[in-house]
SEMIBA-995802 format. One record per residue (C-alpha): residue number from 1; y, z, x; residue in one letter. Coordinates in Angstrom, 2 decimals, decimal comma. Layout:
<sites>
NUM | Y | Z | X | A $
...
</sites>
This chain:
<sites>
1 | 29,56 | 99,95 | 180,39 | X $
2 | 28,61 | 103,48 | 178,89 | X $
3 | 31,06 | 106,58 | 180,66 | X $
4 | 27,53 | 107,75 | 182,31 | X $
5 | 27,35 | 104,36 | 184,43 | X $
6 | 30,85 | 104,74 | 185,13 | X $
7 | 30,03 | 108,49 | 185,82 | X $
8 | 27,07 | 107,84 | 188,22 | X $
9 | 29,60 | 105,01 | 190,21 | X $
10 | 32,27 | 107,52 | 190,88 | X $
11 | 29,79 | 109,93 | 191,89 | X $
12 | 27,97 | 107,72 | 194,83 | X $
13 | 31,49 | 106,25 | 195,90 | X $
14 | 32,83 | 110,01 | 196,34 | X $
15 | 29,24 | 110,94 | 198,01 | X $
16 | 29,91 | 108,27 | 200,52 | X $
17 | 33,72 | 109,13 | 200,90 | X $
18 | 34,13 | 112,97 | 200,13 | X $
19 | 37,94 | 112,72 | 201,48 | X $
20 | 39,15 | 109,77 | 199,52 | X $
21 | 42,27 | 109,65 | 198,03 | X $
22 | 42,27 | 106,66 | 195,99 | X $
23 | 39,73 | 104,64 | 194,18 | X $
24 | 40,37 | 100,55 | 193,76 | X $
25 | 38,35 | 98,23 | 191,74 | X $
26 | 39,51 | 94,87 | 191,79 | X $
27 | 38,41 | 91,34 | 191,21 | X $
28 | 36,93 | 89,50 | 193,73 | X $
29 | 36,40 | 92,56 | 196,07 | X $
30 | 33,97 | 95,07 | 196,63 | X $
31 | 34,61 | 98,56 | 195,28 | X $
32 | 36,72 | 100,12 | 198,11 | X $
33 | 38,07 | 103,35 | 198,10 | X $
34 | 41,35 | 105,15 | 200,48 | X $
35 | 41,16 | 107,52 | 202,85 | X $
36 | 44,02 | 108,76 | 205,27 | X $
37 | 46,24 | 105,56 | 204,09 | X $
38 | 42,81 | 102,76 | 205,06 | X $
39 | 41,69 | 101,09 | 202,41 | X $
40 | 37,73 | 100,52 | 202,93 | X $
41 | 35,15 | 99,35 | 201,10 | X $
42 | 31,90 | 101,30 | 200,00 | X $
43 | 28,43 | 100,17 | 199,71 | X $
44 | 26,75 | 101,69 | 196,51 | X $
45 | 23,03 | 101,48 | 194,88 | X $
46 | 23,54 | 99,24 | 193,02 | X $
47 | 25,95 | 96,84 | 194,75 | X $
48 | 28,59 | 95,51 | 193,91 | X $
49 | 29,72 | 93,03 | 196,85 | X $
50 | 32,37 | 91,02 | 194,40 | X $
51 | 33,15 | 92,52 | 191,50 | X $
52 | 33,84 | 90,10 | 188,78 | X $
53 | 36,05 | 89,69 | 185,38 | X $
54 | 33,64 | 91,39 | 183,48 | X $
55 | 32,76 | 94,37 | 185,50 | X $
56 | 35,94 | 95,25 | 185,86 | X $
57 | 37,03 | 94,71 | 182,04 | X $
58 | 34,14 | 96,93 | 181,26 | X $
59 | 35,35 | 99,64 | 183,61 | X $
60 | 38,32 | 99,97 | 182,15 | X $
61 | 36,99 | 100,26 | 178,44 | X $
62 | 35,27 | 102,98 | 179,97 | X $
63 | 37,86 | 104,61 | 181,82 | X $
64 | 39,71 | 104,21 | 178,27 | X $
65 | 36,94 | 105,55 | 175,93 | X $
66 | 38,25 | 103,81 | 172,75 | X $
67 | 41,36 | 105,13 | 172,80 | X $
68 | 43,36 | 103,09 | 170,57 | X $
69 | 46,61 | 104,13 | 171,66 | X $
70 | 46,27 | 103,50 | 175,24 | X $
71 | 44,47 | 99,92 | 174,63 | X $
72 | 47,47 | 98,94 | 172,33 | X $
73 | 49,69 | 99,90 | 175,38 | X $
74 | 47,36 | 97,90 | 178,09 | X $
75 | 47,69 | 95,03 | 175,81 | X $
76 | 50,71 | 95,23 | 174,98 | X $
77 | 52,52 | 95,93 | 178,10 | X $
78 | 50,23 | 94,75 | 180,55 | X $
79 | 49,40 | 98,51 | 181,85 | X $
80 | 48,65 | 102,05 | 180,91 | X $
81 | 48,19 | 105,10 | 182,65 | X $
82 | 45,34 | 108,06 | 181,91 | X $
83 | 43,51 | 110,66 | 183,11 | X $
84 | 39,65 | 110,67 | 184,02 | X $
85 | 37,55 | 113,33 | 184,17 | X $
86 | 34,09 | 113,22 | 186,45 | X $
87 | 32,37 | 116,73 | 185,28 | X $
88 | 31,97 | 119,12 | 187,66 | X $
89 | 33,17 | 117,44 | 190,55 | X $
90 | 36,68 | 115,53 | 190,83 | X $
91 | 39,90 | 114,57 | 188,18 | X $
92 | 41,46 | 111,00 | 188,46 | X $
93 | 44,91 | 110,19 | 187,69 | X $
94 | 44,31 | 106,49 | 186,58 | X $
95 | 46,54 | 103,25 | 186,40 | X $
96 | 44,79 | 99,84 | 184,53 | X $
97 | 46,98 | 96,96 | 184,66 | X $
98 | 46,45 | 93,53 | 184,45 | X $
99 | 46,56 | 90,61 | 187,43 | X $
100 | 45,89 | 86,63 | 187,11 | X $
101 | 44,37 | 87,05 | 183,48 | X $
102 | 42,14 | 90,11 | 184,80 | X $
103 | 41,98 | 93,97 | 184,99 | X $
104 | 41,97 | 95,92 | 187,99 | X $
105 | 41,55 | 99,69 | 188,00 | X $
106 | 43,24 | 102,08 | 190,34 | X $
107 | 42,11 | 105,95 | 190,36 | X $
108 | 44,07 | 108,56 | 191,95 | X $
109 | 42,05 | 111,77 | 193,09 | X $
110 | 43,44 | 115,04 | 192,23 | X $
111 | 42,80 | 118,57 | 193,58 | X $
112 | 40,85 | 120,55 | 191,31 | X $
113 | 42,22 | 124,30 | 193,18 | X $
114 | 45,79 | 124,34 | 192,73 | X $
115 | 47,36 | 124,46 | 196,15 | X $
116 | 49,94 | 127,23 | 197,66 | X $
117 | 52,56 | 126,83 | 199,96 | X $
118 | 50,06 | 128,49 | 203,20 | X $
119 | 47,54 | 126,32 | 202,18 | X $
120 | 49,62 | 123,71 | 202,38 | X $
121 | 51,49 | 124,78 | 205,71 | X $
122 | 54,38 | 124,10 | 203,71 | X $
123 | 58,23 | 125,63 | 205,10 | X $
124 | 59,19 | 129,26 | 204,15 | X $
125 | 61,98 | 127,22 | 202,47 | X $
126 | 59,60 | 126,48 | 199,98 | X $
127 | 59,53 | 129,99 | 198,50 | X $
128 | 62,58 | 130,28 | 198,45 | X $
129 | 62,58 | 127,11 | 196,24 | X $
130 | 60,10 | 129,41 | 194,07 | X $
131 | 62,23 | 132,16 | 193,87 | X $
132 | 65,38 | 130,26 | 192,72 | X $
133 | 66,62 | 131,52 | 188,73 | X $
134 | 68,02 | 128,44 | 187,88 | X $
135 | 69,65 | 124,77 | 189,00 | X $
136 | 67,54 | 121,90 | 189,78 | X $
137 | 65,18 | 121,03 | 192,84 | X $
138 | 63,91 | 117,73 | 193,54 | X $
139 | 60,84 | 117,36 | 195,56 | X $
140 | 60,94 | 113,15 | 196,88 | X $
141 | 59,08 | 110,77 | 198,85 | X $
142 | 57,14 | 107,37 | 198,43 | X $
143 | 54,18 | 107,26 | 196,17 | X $
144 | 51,32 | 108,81 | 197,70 | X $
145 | 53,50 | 111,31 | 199,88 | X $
146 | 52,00 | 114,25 | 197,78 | X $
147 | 55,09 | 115,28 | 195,89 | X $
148 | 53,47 | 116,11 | 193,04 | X $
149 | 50,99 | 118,58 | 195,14 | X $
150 | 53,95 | 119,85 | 197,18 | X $
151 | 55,10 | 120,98 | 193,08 | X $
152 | 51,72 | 122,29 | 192,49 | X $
153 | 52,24 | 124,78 | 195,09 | X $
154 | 55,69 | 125,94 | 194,05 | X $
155 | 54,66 | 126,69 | 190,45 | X $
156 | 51,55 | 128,49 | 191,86 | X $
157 | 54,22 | 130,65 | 193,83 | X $
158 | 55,92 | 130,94 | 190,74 | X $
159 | 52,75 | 131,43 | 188,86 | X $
160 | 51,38 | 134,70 | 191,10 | X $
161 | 54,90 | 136,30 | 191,02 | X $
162 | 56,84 | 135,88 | 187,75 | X $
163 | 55,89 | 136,53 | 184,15 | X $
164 | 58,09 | 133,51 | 182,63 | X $
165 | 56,94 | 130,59 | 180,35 | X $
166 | 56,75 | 127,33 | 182,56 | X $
167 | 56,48 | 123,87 | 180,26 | X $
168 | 55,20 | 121,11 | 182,72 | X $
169 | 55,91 | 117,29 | 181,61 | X $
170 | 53,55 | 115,23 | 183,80 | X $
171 | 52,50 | 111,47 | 183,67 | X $
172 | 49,27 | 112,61 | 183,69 | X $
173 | 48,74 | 115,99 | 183,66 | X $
174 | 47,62 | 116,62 | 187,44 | X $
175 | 46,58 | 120,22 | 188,09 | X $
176 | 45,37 | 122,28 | 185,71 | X $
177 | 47,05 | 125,49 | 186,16 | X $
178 | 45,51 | 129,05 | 184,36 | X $
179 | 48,02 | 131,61 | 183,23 | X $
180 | 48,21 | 134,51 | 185,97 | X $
181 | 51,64 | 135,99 | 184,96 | X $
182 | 52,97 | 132,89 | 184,00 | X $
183 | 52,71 | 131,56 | 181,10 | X $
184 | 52,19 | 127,50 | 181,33 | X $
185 | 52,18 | 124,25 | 178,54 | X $
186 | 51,35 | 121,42 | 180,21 | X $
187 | 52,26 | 118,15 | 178,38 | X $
188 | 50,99 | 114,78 | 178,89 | X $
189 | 53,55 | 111,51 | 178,62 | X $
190 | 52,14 | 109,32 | 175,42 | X $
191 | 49,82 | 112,02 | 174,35 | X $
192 | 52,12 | 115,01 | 173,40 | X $
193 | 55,26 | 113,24 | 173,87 | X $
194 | 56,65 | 109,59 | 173,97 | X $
195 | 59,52 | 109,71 | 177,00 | X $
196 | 60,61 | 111,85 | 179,48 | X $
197 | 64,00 | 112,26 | 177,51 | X $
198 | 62,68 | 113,40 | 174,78 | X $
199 | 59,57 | 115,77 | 175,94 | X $
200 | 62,55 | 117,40 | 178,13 | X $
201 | 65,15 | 117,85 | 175,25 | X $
202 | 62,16 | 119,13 | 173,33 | X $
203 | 61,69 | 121,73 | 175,87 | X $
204 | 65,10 | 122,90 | 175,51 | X $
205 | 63,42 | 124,38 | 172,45 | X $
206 | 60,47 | 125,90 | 173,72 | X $
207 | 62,05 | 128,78 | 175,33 | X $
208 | 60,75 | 128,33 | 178,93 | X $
209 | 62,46 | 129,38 | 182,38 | X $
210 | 60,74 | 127,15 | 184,79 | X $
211 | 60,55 | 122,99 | 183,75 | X $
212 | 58,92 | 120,63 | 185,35 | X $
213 | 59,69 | 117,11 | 184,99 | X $
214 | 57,16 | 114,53 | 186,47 | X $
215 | 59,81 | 112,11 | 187,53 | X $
216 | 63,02 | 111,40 | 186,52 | X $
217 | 62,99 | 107,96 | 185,98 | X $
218 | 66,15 | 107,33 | 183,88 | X $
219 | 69,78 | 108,32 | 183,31 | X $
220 | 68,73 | 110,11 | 180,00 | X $
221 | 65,86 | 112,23 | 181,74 | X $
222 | 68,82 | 112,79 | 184,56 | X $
223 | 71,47 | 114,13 | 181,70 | X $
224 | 69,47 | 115,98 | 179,93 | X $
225 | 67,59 | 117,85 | 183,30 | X $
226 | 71,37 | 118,35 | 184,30 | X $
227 | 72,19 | 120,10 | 180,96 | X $
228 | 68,80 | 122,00 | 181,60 | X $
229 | 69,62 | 123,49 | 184,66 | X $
230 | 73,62 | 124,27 | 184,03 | X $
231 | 72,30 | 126,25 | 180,86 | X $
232 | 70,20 | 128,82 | 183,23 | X $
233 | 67,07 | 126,79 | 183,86 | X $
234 | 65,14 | 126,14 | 186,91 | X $
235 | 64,20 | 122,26 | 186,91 | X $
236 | 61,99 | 121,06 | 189,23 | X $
237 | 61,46 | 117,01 | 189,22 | X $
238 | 60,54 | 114,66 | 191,64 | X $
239 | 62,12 | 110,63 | 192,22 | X $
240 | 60,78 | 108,18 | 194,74 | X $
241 | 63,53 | 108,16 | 197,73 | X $
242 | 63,16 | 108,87 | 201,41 | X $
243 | 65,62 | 111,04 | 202,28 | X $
244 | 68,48 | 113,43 | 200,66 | X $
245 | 71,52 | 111,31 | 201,53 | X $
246 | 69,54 | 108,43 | 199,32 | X $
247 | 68,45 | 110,90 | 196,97 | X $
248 | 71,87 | 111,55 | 195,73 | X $
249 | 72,86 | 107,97 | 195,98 | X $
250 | 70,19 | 107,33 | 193,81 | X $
251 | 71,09 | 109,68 | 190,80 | X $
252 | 74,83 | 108,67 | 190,95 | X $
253 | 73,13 | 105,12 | 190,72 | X $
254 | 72,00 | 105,85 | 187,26 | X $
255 | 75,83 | 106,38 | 185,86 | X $
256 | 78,37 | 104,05 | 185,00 | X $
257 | 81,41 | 103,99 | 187,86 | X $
258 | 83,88 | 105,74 | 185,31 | X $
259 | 81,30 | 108,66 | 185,32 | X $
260 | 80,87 | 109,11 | 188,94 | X $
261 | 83,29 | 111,98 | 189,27 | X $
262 | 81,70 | 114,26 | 186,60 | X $
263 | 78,34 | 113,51 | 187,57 | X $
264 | 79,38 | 113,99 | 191,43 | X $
265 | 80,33 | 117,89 | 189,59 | X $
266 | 77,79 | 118,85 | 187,79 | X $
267 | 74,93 | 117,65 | 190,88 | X $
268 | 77,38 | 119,62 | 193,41 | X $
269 | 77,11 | 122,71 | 191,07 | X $
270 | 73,27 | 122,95 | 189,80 | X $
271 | 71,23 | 121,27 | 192,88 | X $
272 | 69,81 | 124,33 | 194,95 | X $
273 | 67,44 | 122,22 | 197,00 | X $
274 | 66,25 | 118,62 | 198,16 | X $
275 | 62,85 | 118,50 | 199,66 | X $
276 | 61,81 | 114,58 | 200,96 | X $
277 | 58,29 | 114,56 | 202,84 | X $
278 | 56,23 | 111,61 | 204,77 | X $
279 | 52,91 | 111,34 | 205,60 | X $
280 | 52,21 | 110,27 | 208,90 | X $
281 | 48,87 | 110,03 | 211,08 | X $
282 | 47,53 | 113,13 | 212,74 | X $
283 | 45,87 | 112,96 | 216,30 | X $
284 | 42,42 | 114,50 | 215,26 | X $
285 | 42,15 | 112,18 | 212,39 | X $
286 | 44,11 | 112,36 | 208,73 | X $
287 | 47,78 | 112,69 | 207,88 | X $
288 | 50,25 | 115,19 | 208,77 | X $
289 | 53,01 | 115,78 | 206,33 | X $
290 | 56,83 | 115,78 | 207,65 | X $
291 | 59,56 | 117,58 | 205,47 | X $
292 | 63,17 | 116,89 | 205,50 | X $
293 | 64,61 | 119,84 | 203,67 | X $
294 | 68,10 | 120,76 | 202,90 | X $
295 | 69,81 | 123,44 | 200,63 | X $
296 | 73,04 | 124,11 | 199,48 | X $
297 | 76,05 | 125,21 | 200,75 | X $
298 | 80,43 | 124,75 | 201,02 | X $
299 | 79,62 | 121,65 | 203,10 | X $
300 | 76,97 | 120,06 | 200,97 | X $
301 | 78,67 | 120,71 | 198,12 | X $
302 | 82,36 | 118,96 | 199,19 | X $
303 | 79,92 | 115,92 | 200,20 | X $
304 | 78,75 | 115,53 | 197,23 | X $
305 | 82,05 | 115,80 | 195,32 | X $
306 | 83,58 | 112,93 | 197,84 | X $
307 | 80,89 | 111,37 | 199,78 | X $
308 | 79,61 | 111,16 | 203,36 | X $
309 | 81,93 | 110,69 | 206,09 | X $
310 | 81,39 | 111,02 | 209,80 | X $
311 | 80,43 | 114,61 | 210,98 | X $
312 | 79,92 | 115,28 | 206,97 | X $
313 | 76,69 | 113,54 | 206,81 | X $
314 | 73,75 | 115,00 | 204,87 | X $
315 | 71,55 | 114,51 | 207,74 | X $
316 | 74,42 | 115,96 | 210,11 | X $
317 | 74,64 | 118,76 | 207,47 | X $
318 | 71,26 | 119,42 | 207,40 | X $
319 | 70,64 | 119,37 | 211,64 | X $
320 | 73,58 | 121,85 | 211,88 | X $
321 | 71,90 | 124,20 | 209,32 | X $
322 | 68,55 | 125,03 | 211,19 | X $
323 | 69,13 | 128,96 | 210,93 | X $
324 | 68,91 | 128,58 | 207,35 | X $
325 | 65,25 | 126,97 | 207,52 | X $
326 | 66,54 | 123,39 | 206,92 | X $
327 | 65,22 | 120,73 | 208,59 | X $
328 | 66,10 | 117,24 | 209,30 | X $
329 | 62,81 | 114,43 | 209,65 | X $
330 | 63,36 | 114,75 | 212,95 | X $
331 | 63,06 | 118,04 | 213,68 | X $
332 | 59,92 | 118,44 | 211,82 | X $
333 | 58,62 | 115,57 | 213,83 | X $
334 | 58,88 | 117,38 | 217,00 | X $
335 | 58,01 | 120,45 | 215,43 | X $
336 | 54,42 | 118,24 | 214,48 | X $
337 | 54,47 | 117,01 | 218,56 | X $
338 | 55,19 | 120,56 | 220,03 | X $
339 | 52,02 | 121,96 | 218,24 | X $
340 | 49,95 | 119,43 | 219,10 | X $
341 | 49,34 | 117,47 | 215,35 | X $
342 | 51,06 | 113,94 | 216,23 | X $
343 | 51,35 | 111,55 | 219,51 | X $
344 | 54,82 | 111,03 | 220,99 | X $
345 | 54,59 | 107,41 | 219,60 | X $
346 | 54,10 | 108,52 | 215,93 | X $
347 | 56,57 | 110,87 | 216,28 | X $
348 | 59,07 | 108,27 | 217,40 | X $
349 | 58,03 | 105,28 | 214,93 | X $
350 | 58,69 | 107,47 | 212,12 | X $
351 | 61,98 | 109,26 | 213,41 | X $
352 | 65,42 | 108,75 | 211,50 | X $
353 | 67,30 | 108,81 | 214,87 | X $
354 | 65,01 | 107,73 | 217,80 | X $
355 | 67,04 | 109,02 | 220,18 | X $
356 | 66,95 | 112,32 | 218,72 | X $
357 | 63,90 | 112,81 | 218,49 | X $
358 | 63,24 | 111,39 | 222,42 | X $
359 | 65,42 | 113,82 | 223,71 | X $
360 | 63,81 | 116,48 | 221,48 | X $
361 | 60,15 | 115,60 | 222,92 | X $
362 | 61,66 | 115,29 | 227,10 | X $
363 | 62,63 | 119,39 | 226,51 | X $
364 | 59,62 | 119,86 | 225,48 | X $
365 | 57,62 | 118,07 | 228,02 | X $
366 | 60,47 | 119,65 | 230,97 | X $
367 | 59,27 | 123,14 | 229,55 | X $
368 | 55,56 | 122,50 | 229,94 | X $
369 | 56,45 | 120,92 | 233,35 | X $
370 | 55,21 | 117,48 | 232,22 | X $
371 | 56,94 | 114,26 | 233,88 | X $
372 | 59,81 | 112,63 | 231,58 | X $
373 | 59,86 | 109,14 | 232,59 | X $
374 | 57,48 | 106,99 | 233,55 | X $
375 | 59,21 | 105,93 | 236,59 | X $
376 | 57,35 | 107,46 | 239,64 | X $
377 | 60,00 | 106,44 | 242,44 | X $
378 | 63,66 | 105,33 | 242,53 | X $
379 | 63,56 | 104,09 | 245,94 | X $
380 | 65,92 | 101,04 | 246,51 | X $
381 | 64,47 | 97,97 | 247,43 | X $
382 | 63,89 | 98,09 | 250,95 | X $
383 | 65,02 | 93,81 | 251,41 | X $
384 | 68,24 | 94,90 | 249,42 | X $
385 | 68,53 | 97,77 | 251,45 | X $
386 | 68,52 | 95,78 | 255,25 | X $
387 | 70,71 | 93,10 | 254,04 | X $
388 | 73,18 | 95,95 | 253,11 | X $
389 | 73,02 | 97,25 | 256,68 | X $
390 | 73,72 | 93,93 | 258,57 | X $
391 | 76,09 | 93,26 | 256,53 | X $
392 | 77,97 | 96,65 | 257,29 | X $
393 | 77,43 | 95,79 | 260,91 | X $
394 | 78,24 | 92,81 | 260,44 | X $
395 | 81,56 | 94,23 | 259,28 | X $
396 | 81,99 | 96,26 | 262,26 | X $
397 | 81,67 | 94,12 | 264,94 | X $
398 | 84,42 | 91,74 | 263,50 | X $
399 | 86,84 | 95,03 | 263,24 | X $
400 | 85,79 | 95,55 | 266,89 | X $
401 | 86,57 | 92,07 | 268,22 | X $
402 | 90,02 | 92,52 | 266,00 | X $
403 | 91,10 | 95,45 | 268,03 | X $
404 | 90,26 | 94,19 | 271,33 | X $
</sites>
């Protein structure tokens, strides 16, 4: 398949669905494409109702373009990840991997316009995140959650107020960012450097204030961002966990036992911020994103030098914070229910402490003078209620006869 068949394919599938997110081409199924988290597929000219060994083997030599590098990898190692470029009209962010002896072809959409924070109806905490001179900030979530376009939108921040040299290393390179007063080199993994680890102790090198580190995905990448940050750099990385309490379990994950103690130090002393989002699904159609966000302070700090313990929980930490623009899951979920963007059901299926967040949406209704509970009456039953009263009489008749 030439790159302009390929081209014209991309082109009707995103005709058809302007708002997808993700593009899947697999054997045995039609070519289906995500939007808002439903996979669906789409009915081109020409069709291709099954899609079979060799169409999709031929896709991905297109999507690859000769490159002898990344075919050594896919063969290799089974998968490879690249970019893709549609002219004029969308980017892809591509995975090809192999499955049951074929190839199946998953293309990630990315923004063209780099996004800001008010674009993105992100927290104020966010610029704050922007304006930080150094330590380390760690945007997380579960793939798809849009971590990596939450990061867009702080180095745009970054990018319209500060005149510092920003190196970006990105597995692919997602936006495309122009130099306003920053100054930016964005590095791809495998085609300007081999590993995490060593693209980041490269940029050590390279003079730059700002660092961006796709993901850190190993205890090397997790050393070395430390040593970036406690030497007067702001690093700003992203890892796939749900929440900040996990995120920290996570990183002390990567270290041997004996090691726990130093590395509990040196996270308590350069991480300035944890930002987790979730997607969840809007009323009017799409998904709503959900922050749990939560600085630093005394408290943070001492439970991260010892651990959790009850009433020095991160999410207790966080909760107790609110005046300093944290925010807990839940409170962004009710936040998302007050102003109308998610059902009372979503908000509670997704919530870290149901309760919480119940309680949270009854004040709300009791302020809009909305019922609370479904329950219309609490009448008692009137059978239980007349066998009550004879037997009371009952009662006072024998007292009666007593007395007499």
């Amino acid at each position: 398949m030439k790159q302009t068949e390929l081209d014209h394919i991309l082109s009707a599938v995103l005709q058809l669905r302007p708002k997808a997110s993700d593009l899947n081409f697999t054997v045995g199924r039609p070519i289906q494409a995500e939007t808002d988290g439903i996979l669906e597929e789409v009915n081109i000219k020409p069709n291709f109702p099954r899609l079979t060994p060799f169409q999709t083997e031929e896709i991905a030599l297109a999507v690859l373009n000769d490159d002898r590098r990344l075919t050594e990898i896919l063969i290799r190692e089974g998968s490879c990840d690249c970019s893709y470029s549609l002219p004029g009209q969308a980017r892809f962010r591509v995975n090809i991997f192999s499955q049951r002896s074929t190839y199946s072809i998953v293309m990630r959409r990315l923004e063209t316009k780099v996004p800001t924070i008010e674009e993105l109806d992100l927290p104020e905490t966010f610029i704050k995140m922007a304006e930080e001179q150094n330590g380390i900030i760690f945007i997380t979530g579960a793939t798809g959650s849009g971590k990596s376009t939450t990061l867009a939108a702080i180095l745009e921040h970054i990018n319209q107020n500060k005149a510092v040299h920003v190196v970006t290393l990105e597995d692919p390179v997602e936006f495309l960012h122009p130099h306003i007063k920053a100054t930016f080199n964005q590095r791809e993994l495998r085609k300007d450097f081999p590993n995490f680890s060593t693209g980041l102790r490269a940029a050590l090198r390279q003079a730059p204030k700002v660092i961006l580190v796709g993901e850190m995905r190993d205890r090397e990448t997790v050393e070395i961002g430390l040593n970036a940050a406690e030497t007067g750099h702001l690093v700003l990385t992203s890892l796939h966990t749900i929440n900040t309490g996990q995120t920290i379990n996570r990183l002390l994950g990567m270290f041997d036992k004996d090691e726990e103690g130093q590395v509990r130090s040196r996270l308590a002393d350069t991480i300035r911020w944890i930002g987790c989002q979730r997607l969840v699904p809007k009323i009017d159609g799409g998904r709503q994103a959900v922050m749990e966000v939560m600085g630093t302070n005394l408290r943070v700090k001492d439970s991260i030098l010892h651990g959790e313990r009850e009433g020095k929980t991160f999410y207790e930490i966080t909760k107790e914070s609110s005046n300093f623009g944290w925010c807990t899951f839940d409170d962004s979920l009710i936040d998302a229910y007050q102003t109308g963007k998610i059902t009372k059901e979503t908000a509670e299926t997704h919530a870290t402490v149901r309760a919480n967040v119940a309680r949270g949406i009854d004040k709300i209704k009791s302020v809009r003078g909305q019922k609370t509970s479904d329950i219309e009456d609490l009448n008692l039953d009137q059978q239980y209620e007349d066998t009550r009263m004879r037997q009371a009489s009952s009662v006072k008749k024998k007292e009666g006869r007593r007395k007499r």
